[in-house]
C-alpha positions as CSV (number, residue, x, y, z in Angstrom):
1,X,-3.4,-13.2,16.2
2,X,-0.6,-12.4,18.4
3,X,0.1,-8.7,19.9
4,X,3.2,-7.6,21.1
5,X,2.8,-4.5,24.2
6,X,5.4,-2.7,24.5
7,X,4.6,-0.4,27.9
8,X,6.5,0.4,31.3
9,X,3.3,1.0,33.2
10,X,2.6,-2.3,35.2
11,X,-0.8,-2.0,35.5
12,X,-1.5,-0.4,32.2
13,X,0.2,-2.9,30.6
14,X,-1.4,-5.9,32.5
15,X,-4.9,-4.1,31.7
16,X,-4.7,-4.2,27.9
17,X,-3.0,-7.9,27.9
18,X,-6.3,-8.9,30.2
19,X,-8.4,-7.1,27.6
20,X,-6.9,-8.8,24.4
21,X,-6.1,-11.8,25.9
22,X,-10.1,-11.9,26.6
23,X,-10.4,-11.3,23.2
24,X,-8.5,-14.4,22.2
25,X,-5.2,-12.3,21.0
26,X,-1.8,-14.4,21.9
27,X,0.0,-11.0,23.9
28,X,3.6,-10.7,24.8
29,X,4.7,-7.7,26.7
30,X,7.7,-6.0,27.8
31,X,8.2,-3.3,30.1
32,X,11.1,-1.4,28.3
33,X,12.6,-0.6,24.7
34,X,14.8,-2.7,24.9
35,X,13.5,-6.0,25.6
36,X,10.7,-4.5,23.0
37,X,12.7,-3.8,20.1
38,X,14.4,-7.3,20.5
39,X,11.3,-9.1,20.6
40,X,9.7,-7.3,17.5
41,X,13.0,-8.0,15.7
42,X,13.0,-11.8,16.2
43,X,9.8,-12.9,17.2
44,X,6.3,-13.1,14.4
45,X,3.5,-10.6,15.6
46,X,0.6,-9.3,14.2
47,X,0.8,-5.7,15.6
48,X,2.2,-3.8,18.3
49,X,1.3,-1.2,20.4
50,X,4.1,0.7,21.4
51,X,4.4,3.8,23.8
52,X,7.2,6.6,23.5
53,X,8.5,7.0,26.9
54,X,10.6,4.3,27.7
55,X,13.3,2.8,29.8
56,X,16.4,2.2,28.2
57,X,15.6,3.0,24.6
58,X,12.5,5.2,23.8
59,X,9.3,4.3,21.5
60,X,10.7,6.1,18.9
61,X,14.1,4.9,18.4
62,X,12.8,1.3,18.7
63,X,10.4,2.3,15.9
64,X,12.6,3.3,13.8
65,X,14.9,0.5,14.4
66,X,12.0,-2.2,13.2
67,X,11.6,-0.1,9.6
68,X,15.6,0.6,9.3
69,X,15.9,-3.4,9.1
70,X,12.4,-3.6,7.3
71,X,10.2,-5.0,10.1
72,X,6.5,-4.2,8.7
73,X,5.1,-5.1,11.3
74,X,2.0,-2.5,11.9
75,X,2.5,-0.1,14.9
76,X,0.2,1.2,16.7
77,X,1.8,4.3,19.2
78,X,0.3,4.6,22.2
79,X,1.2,8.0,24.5
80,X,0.6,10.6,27.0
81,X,2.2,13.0,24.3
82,X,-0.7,14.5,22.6
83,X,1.6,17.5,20.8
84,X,1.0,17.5,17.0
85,X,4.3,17.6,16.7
86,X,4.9,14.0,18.6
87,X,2.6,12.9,16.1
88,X,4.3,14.2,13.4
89,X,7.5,12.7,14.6
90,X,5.6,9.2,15.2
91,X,4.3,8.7,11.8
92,X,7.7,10.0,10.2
93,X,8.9,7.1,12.1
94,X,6.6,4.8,10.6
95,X,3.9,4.4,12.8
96,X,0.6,3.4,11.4
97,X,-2.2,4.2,14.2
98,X,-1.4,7.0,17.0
99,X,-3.7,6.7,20.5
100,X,-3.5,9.8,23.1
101,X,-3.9,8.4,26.8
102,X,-6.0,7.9,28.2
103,X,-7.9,5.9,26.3
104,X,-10.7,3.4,26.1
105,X,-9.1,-0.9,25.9
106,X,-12.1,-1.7,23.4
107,X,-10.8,1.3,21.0
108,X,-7.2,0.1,21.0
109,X,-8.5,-3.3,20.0
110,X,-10.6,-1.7,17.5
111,X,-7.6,0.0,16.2
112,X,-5.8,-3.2,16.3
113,X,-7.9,-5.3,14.5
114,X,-8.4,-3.0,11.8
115,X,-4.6,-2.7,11.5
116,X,-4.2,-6.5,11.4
117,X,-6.5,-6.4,8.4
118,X,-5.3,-4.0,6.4
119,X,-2.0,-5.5,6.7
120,X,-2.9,-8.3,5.5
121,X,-4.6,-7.0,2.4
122,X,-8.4,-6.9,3.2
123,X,-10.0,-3.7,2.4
124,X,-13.7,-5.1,3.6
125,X,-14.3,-6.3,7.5
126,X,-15.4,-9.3,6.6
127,X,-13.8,-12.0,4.8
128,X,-15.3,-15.1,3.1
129,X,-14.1,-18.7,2.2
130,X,-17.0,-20.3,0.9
131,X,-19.5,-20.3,3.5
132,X,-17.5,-19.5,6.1
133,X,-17.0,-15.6,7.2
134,X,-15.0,-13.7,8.8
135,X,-15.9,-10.5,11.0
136,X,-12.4,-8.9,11.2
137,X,-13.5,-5.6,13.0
138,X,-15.9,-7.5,15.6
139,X,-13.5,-11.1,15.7
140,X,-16.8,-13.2,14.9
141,X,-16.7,-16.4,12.9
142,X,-19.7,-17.8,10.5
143,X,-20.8,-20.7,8.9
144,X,-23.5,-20.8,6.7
145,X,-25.2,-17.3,8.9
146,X,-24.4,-19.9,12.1
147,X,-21.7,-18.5,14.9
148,X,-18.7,-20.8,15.5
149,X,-17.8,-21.8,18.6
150,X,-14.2,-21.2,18.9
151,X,-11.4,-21.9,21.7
152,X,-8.7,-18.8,21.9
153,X,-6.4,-21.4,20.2
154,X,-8.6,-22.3,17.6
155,X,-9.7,-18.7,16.9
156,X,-5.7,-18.0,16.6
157,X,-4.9,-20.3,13.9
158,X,-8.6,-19.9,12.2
159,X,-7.8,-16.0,11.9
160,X,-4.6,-16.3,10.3
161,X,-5.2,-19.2,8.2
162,X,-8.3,-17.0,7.0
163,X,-6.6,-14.0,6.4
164,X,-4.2,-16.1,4.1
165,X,-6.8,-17.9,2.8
166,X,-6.1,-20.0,-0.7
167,X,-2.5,-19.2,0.8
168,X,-0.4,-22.4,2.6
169,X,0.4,-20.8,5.8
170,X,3.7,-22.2,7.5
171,X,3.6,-24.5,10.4
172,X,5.6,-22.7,12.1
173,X,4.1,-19.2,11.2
174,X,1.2,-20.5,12.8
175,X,2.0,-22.0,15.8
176,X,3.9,-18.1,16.4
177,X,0.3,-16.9,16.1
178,X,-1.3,-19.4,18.9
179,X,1.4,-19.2,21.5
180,X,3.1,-16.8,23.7
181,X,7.0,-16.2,23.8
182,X,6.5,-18.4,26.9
183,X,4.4,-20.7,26.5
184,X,5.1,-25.0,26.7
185,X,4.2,-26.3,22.8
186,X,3.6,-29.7,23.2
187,X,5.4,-31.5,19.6
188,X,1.6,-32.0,18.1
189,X,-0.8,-29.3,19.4
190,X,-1.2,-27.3,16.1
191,X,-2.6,-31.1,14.7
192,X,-4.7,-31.4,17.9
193,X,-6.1,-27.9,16.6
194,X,-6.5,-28.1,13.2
195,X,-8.3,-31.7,14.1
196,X,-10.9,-30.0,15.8
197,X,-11.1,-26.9,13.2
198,X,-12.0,-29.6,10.8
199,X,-14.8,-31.1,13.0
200,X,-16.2,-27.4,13.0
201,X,-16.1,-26.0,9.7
202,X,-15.6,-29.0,7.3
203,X,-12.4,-31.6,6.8
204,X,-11.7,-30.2,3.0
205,X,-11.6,-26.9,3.7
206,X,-8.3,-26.9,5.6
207,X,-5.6,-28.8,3.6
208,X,-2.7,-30.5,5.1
209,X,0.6,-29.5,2.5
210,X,3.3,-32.0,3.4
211,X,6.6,-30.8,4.4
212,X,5.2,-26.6,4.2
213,X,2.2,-26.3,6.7
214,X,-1.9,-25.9,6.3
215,X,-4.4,-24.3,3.3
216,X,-7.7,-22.8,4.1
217,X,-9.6,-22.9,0.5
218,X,-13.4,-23.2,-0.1
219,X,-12.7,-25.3,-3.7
């Protein structure tokens, strides 16, 4: 999963991407609208948490940007501004989750994840491909009742391959989930990943579809 922070407070910022990142979230951040807007306009995130007062161009006009050209991406507003009002204007914006500072990091991810999976259609917290599960709310992965050991990488594409699962998921969608905007991608890393996903929960459940990208099915 890959966040995008949107916040002009250094240290605030640099807090939640320690806390996410720990977490084994992919997070880009930018420390003013503009540079935010663009990068939630032409970069693939899972969320974003945006706050209101910004340099350049404020939280809300940047919302309202992303759902003028149709960007779904779920938005999580995160403020100083606790006036019902604000909130009013945030969700008329499109805004999906509002968070008053200050706050606790471990809520926000809470908020986050739940977010992530109601965006992509899951109304339970846990999802299931045969016998593997999927703890959306707590990020926890099991195979037959046993935890799976999982790098940040491998958690990254294993979460959106099982979200989308019975789905072929885009090479390239995925390898926008496992790196940041910065990040060095050697040519064959998402192979090198998937390899070792395979070793870990079984070869035939993750299906290589030539020419389009990967399929996580149990059948």
């Amino acid at each position: 999963m890959r966040i995008l922070v949107i916040e002009d407070d250094a240290a605030l910022s640099d807090e939640i991407a320690r806390a996410l990142r720990a977490e084994n979230f992919a997070v880009d951040v930018a420390a003013n609208g503009e540079d935010g807007r663009h990068l939630g306009a032409t970069e693939r995130y899972d969320a974003a948490v945006l706050d209101l007062g910004l340099p350049k161009v404020d939280g809300l006009t940047v919302l309202q940007s992303w759902r003028a050209e149709g960007q779904a991406l779920p938005v999580l507003i995160l403020t100083a501004r606790d006036a019902w009002a604000e909130k009013v204007a945030g969700f008329k914006a499109g805004a999906d989750d509002y968070l008053i500072k200050p706050f606790r990091v471990q809520e926000l991810i809470l908020r986050l994840r739940a977010l992530v999976r109601r965006s992509s259609g899951h109304a339970s917290n846990k999802v299931t491909c045969g016998a593997l599960e999927f703890d959306v709310q707590l990020g926890h992965f099991e195979m037959d009742g046993l935890p799976v050991r999982l790098t940040a990488f491998e958690w990254r594409v294993l979460s959106a391959l099982m979200l989308r699962k019975d789905t072929v998921v885009d090479r390239r969608e995925l390898l926008d989930r496992v790196y940041e905007y910065d990040a060095d991608v050697d040519s064959n890393s998402l192979e090198v990943i998937v390899g070792r996903l395979r070793r870990k929960i079984g070869a035939d459940m993750i299906r290589t579809i030539r020419g389009r990208g990967y399929l996580l099915t149990a059948d």
